[in-house]
N, C-alpha and C positions, 0 to 999 in steps of 0.2 A: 504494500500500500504506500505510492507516494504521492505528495505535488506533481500533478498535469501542468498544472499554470499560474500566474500569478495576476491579479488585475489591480487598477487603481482606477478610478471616475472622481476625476478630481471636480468636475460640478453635477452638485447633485442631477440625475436624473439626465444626464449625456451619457453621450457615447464616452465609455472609457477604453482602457488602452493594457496588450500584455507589458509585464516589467519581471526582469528575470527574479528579482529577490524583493519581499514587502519587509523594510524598516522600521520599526512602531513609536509612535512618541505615546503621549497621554491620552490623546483622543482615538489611537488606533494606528491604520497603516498613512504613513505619512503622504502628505499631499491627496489623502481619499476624502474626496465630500468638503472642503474647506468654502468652497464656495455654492452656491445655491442663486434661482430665482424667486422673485417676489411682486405680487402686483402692486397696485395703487395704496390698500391696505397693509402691506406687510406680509400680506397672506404666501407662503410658499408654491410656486408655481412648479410643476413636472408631468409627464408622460400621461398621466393620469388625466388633465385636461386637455396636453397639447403633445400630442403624437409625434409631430416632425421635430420635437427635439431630439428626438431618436436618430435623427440623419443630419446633424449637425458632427462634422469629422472635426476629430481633436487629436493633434498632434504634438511629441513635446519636443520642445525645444529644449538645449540646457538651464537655460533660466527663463523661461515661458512657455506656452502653450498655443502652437498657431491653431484658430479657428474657423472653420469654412462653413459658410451656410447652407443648407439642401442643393438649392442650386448651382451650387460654385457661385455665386455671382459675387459676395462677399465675405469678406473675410477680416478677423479681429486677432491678435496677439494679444495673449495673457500674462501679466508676470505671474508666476508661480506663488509667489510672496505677496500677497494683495496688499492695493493700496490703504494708510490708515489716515482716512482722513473724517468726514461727515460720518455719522452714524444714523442706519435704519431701523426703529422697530418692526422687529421682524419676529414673524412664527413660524414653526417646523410641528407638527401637531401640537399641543398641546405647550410645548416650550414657547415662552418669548424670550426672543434675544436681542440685543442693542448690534447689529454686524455694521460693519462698513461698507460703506456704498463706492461703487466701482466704476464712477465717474459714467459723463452722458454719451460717450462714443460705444462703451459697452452697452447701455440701455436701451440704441438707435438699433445695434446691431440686432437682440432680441427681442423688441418690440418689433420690429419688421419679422423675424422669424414668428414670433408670437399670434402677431395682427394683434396686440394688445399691448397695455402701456406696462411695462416691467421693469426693474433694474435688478442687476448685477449686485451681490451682496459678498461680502468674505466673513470668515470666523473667523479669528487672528487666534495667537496660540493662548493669549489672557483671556478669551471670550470661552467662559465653564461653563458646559454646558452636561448634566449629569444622565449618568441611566438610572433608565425606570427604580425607582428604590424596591419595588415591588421582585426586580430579579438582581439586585445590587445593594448590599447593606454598606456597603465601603467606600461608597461616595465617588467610585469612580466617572470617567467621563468619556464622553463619545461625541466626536464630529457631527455632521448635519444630515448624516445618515436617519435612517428611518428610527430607528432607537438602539444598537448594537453598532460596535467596534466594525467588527468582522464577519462577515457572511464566507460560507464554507460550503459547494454543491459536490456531489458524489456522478463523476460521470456515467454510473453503472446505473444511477437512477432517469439520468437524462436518455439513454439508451432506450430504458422499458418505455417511458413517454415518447420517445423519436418512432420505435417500431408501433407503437399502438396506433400513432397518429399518422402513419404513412409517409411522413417525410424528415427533413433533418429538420431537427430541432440545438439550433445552435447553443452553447452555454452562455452567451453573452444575454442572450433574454434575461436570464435571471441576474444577470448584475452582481454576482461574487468576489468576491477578493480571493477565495482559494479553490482552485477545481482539485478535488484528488482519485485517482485512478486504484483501481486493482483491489476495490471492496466489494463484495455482493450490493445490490442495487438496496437503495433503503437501508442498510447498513448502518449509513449515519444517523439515524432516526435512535440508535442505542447508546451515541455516545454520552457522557458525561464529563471527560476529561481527557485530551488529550496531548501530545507533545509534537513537533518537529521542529528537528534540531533541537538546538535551545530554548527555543519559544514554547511556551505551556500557557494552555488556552482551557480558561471552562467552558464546557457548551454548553448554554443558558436556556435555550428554550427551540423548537420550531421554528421557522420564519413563515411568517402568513402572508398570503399571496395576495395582490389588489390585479389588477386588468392590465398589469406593464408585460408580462410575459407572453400576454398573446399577441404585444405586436412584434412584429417581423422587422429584429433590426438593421436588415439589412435594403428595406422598402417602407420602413414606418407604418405600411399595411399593419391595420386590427384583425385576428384571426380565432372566431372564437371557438371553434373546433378548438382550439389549445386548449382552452378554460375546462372543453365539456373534459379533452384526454388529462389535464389535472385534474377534474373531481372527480373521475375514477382509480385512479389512484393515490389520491394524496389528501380526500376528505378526513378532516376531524372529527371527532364527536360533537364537536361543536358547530358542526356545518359550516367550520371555514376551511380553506385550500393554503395548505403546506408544504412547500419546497426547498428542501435547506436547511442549513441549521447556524442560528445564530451564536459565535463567540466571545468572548471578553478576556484578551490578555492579561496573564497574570503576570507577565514582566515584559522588559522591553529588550526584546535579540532580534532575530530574523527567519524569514523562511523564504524560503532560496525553490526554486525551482527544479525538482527530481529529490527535494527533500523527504527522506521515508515518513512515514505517520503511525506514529506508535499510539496505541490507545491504553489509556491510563486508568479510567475504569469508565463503564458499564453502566446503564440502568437496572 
């Protein structure tokens, strides 16, 4: 059992990018999720209402991130380091945060992808932002992710979903930070505690699925055949859809690419 791959989506709900090894600070894998959209209110904007940010191409540069619009027609350079200047109230469900705003050439550039009025916001490394206390007593912290550090897919489970549904089903859908190979499919659904390399991760809970995974990231196309091949394999007792399993580092090392996966314990 090791690392297939390693990912980073450094704004939330873009297209993110392989990176041979993920580095951790306090919020997680470095440069994952630091920046995010937001409308008029603050509210966080993603996939969920606007599909073609799925085909917005992000590329890094050593110290930015060149960004190409659906069309090619435009395009934006990011510094990796966001700028600190104005601050936005801003929400990510249920969190408010003070982020910094990302000046108005970023704002033109996603309000035209948008067709709506948005800006560009950053979490700086002083902007704490905490997990759920409800799966965290330790006060630890997590980026602008959905509520977890790290998300972790099991390619053997992406498999059972690719043959059910008759076609490929790429892993980029589900937006991970770690794909690992060579476990029975569903597998990960037992972990509780695992290692690679030096990195030692608790597995905190299921990841619950919303409508991102049936689009097709490679056409932004919605596809909800997807939806129907998750809930037959992946419903809850609770009638929500589960794919993944979310982490929370317990130090800060590395995982490297063809890194093995040792499991620590069990459910």
């Amino acid at each position: 059992m090791k690392v297939a791959d390693c990912w980073v989506h450094p704004i939330k709900s873009l297209a993110g990018f392989k990176v041979p090894r993920l580095t951790f600070d306090q919020k997680g894998p470095e440069e994952d999720r630091r920046f995010m959209l937001v409308d008029d209110r603050g509210k966080f904007v993603t996939q969920r209402q606007k599909s073609q940010l799925s085909q917005v191409n992000v590329q890094p540069e050593p110290s930015a991130y060149l960004l190409t619009s659906p069309d090619g027609t435009n395009t934006l350079r990011l510094n990796k380091i966001g700028a600190e200047g104005k601050r936005i109230p801003s929400r990510v469900w249920e969190d408010a945060l003070d982020l910094y705003d990302q000046g108005d050439e970023a704002a033109r550039f996603f309000s035209t992808i948008c067709e709506q009025s948005v800006r560009l916001v950053y979490q700086s490394a002083a902007c704490q932002r905490s997990i759920d206390p409800d799966y965290d007593n330790a006060n630890r912290e997590v980026s602008l992710a959905d509520g977890f550090p790290v998300l972790l897919i099991n390619q053997a489970s992406i498999d059972v979903l690719t043959n059910d549904y008759g076609r490929l089903i790429l892993p980029e859908r589900f937006r991970a930070n770690i794909l690992v190979s060579g476990l029975d499919a569903f597998e990960e659904n037992t972990f509780r505690e695992i290692t690679i390399g030096e990195q030692v991760f608790e597995v905190v809970k299921p990841c619950s699925r919303c409508v991102i995974p049936t689009i097709d990231p490679k056409t932004g196309i919605k596809e909800p055949k997807v939806w129907q091949t998750l809930k037959k394999h992946c419903l809850g007792e609770d009638g929500q859809i589960y794919f993944g399993q979310n982490l929370i580092p317990k130090n800060r090392s590395q995982v490297r690419q063809g890194d093995a996966v040792f499991v620590v314990e069990r459910q």
